[in-house]
N, C-alpha and C positions, 0 to 999 in steps of 0.2 A: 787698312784701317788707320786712320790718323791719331795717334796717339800722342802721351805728353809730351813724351821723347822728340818726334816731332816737331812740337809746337815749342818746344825748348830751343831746337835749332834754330826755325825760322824767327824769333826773338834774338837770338845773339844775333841771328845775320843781317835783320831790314827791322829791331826795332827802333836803333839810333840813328839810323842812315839815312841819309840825305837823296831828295828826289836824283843828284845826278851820280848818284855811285853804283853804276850797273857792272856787274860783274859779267854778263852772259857777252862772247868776244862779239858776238854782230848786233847785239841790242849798244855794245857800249861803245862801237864805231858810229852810231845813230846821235848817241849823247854825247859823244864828244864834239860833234861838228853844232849841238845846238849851245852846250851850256859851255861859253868862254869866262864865267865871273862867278864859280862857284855853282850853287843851287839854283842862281836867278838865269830864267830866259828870256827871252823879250821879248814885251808883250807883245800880242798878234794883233791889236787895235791901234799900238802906237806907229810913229814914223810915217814916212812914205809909201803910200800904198807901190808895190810892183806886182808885175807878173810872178806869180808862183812864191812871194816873198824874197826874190832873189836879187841880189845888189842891183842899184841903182845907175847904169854906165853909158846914157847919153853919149858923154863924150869917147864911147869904143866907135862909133857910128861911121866915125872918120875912115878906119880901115880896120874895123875889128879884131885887132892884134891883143891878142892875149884871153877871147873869148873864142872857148870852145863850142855852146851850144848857146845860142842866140837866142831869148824871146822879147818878143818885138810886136807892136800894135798895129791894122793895121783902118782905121778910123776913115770908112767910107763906103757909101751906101747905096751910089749913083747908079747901079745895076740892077733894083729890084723890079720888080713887075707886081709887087702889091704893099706890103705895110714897110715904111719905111722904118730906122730906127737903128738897125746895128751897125752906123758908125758910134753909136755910144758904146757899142760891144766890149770896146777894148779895158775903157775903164769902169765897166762895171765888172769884166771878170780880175781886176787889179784890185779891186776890193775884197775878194774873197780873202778871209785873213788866213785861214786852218788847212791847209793842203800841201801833204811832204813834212819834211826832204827822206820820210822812209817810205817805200811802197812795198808792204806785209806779204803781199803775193809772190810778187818778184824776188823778195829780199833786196833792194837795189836802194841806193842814197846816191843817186846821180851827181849831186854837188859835192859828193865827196869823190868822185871818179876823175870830173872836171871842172873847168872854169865856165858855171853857166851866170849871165846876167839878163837883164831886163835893161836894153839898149834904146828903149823910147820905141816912137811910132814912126812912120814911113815919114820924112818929111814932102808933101802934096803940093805943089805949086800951085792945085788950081781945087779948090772945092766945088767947080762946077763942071769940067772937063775931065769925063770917063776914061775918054782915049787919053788926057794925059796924064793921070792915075797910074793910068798901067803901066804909063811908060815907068813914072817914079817907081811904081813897087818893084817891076823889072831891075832898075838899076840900082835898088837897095839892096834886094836878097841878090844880084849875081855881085854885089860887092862880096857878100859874104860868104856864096860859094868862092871866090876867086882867093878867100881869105882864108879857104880853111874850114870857116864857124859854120855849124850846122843850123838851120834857120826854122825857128817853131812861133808861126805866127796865131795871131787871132784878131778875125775881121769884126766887123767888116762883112760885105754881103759878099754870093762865092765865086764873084767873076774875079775877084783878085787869086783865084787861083790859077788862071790861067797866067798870067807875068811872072808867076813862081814858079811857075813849070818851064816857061821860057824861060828863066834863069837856071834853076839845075838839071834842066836836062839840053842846055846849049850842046854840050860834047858828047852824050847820048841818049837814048830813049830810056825814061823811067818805069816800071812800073808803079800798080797804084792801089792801095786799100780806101775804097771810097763810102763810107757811113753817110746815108742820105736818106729823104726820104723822094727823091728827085733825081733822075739820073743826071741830069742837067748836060745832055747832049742833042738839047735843041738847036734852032736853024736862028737866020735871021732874021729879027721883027720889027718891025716899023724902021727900018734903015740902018739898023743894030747889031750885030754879030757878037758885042761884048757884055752882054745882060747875065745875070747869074742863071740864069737858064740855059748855057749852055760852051760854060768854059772849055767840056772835058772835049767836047766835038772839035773846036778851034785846037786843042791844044794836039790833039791827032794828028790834024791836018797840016799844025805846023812843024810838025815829028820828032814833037819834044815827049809826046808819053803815046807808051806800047800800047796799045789794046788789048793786043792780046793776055797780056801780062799784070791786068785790072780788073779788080774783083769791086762792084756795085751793090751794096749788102744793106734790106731795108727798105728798098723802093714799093711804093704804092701812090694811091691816089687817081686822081681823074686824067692826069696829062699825060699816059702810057703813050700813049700816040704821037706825041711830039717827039719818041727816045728811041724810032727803029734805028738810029746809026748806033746806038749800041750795041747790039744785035748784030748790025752789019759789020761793023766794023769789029768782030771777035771779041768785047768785054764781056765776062761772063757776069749777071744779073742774078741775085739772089733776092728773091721780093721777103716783106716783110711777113708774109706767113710763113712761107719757105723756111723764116728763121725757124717758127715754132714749132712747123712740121718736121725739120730736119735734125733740131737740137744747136746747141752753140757749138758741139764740142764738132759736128761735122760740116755747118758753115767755117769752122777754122780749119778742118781739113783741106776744106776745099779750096779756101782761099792759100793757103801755103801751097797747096800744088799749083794754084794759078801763077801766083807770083815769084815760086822756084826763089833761088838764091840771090837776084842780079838787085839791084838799088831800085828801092821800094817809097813812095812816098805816101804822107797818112793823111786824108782829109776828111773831115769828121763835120758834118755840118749837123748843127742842132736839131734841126726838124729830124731828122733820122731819128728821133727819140718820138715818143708820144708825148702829144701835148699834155701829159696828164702831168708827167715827168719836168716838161723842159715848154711853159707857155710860150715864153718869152723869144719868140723868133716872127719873122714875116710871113711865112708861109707854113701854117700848121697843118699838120696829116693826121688825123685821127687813127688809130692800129698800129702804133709804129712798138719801136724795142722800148725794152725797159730800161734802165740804168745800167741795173745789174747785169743782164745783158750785152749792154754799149761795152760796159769794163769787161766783162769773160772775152769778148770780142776782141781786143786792144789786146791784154794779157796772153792770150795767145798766142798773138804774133811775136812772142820774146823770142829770141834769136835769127830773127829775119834780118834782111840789111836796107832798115831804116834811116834813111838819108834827109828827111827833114818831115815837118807836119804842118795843120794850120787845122785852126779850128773856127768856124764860121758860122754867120747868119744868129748872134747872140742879140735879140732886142730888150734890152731892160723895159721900155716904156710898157709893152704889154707884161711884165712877169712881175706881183704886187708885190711877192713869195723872196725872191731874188734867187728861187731854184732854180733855173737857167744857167746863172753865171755860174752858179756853183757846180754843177755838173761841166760844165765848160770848162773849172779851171781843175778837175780832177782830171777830165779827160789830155785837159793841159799837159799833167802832169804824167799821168802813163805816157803818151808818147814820148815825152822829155826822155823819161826813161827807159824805152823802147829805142830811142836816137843815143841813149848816155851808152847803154850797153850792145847793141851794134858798129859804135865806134871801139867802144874796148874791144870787142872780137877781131876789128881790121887792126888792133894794134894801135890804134890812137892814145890809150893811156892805159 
């Protein structure tokens, strides 16, 4: 029963006290990294928009020396096969002001484990030329495998993730947690091999990611038929009723026994949500996951060894809402975290 007694305590302890004097040790590891100047924090409308709110370091771009966990833009769209749009991806999820630097499930404040920034976007030589797109993204993120920094992009449509996969999986096979609603291990079309319809196929083939070792969670839709190399090729496919039949808690089962212990990477494309969720993408699947759902998903995988992410296929133009981005830059933010604490476990910090 709550009595005066009580309510006497909680008066001497938080009637005079200031939003930042938290007594509780892991709430006040949270407040110490936000309030540097007393009670004030900074406003989440003011400044430069970044990725996840996290410093501003262009110029790490050079050799990324001194950044641990990388997020980086990556503004190109030249692979869709229907509504164009998510080269603005990158700066509409750099708008989201409100996300982090605590994650309540996890208990994790990433930026206080490590040196994360927001290092700008891919620089592009060519806004018209796909194949050499690739090449630039290629030679961005294996700067920053070579560099150490763990690399968490967001596109961009999802054939950019095939040049990040030839980037950290040059020295070996990755595997892969793939949120979609697309498996995207289509062929070649109309003289194309690098469409976002079909990274994960090319990226097999040039045996930079396992198959075996790749869990495809959320697939539906009319273009099953374009995805038997899936199949063939040993990914295991979890369609999007599967989810609801199965439960979250045994699609995480089964994805952690796919993907065992070995370096895991996380690609999380938008549409894998339901348009109801997440409009704002090229290619909308009506039946897909929920939010809440995507995050149990993510959250899961805490203690896997997650080696980089990207989050793809964000179109502002279709979302009036701007609920898109914002699910985009939470989902941001788990993996960040999911990458901050996978490195503390190899002893990184």
């Amino acid at each position: 029963m709550f009595t005066d007694e009580k309510l006497q305590r909680l008066r001497r302890r938080y009637a005079d006290a200031a939003g930042n004097e938290v007594t509780d040790p892991a709430f006040a590891k949270v407040a110490s990294l936000v309030f540097q100047d007393g009670d004030k924090r900074p406003a989440p409308f003011a400044g430069i928009a970044t990725l996840l709110k996290a410093p501003h370091r262009p110029d790490a771009a050079q050799d990324f020396a001194g950044v641990d966990l990388a997020l980086y833009g990556i503004p190109m769209d030249l692979g869709v096969t229907n509504r164009s749009g998510a080269r603005f991806g990158p700066r509409a999820v750099r708008a989201v002001e409100r996300v982090g630097p605590y994650e309540h499930v996890l208990g994790l404040v990433p930026s206080g484990l490590f040196a994360v920034a927001d290092v700008g976007d891919v620089p592009f030589q060519s806004r018209f030329d796909l194949a050499q797109a690739h090449v630039d993204i290629e030679d961005f993120v294996g700067r920053m495998v070579a560099a150490g920094t763990v690399p968490l992009g967001v596109g961009g449509d999802h054939s950019v993730s095939l040049p990040i996969l030839r980037a950290i999986g040059r020295d070996r096979r990755v595997g892969m947690i793939h949120i979609d609603a697309h498996c995207d291990t289509g062929g070649s079309f109309e003289g194309c091999k690098f469409h976002h319809g079909g990274p994960f196929r090319q990226a097999v083939l040039d045996g930079v990611l396992d198959p075996e070792r790749t869990v495809q969670i959320g697939i539906r839709g009319n273009s099953e038929y374009l995805w038997e190399f899936s199949f063939a090729s040993g990914m295991t496919v979890i369609h999007a009723e599967e989810v609801e039949a199965m439960g979250v808690r045994a699609v995480i089962d089964r994805a952690r026994q796919v993907i065992g212990d070995g370096p895991t990477y996380v690609s999380f494309d938008v549409d894998g949500l339901d348009p109801a969720f997440a409009p704002g993408t090229g290619t909308p699947e009506v039946g897909g996951l929920t939010s809440s759902q995507a995050l149990a998903l993510l959250r899961g995988l805490s203690g896997a060894d997650i080696i980089g992410g990207d989050v793809v296929e964000v179109a502002p133009p279709y979302d009036p809402t701007s609920n898109t981005a914002q699910i985009a830059a939470q989902v941001l933010f788990e993996i960040l975290c999911l990458a901050a604490d996978a490195r503390r476990r190899r002893g990184g910090g």
